[in-house]
C-alpha angles and dihedrals in degrees: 000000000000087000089052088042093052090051093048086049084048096045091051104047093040089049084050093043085068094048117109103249097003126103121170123190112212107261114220100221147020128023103282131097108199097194120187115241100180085117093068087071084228137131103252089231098056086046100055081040088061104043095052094040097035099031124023094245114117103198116161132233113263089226091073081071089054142264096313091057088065102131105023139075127217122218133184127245099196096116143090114277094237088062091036090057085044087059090039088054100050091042087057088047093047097054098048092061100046109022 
């Protein structure tokens, strides 16, 4: 598990890497990526709104996490690869049209 676990980390913070305003450091543990979204220009909170609403993708404000989580998202990764790449995709598709 902790192999399956460690593609689907990779698969996910490479996909958000390449997202416009969305960078995403490889987290060490859990399953969880807590990318950082400041670059969107956007209030968190708008962002996660969107997503859900726009796109499909339910991510959750990083200030749910605390003070400190102001300006990032954090999305799970406990899911199959196939439907990580889908959100990836409608989180890119999402952002080029609004950020």
């Amino acid at each position: 598990m902790c192999a399956d676990f460690k593609k689907r980390r990779d698969v996910m913070v490479a996909g958000l890497n390449k997202i416009k305003g969305f960078s995403c450091r490889l987290p060490k543990g859990a399953f969880y990526v807590f990318p950082n979204i400041k670059q969107t220009g956007m209030a968190i909170e708008e962002i996660a709104d969107a997503l859900l609403d726009d796109a499909g993708v339910a991510g959750l404000s990083g200030t749910a996490f605390g003070d400190f989580g102001e300006g990032y998202l954090r999305f799970s990764v406990a899911n199959s690869i196939e439907n990580i790449e889908k959100a990836l995709d409608r989180v890119g598709s999402w952002a080029k049209k609004n950020v």
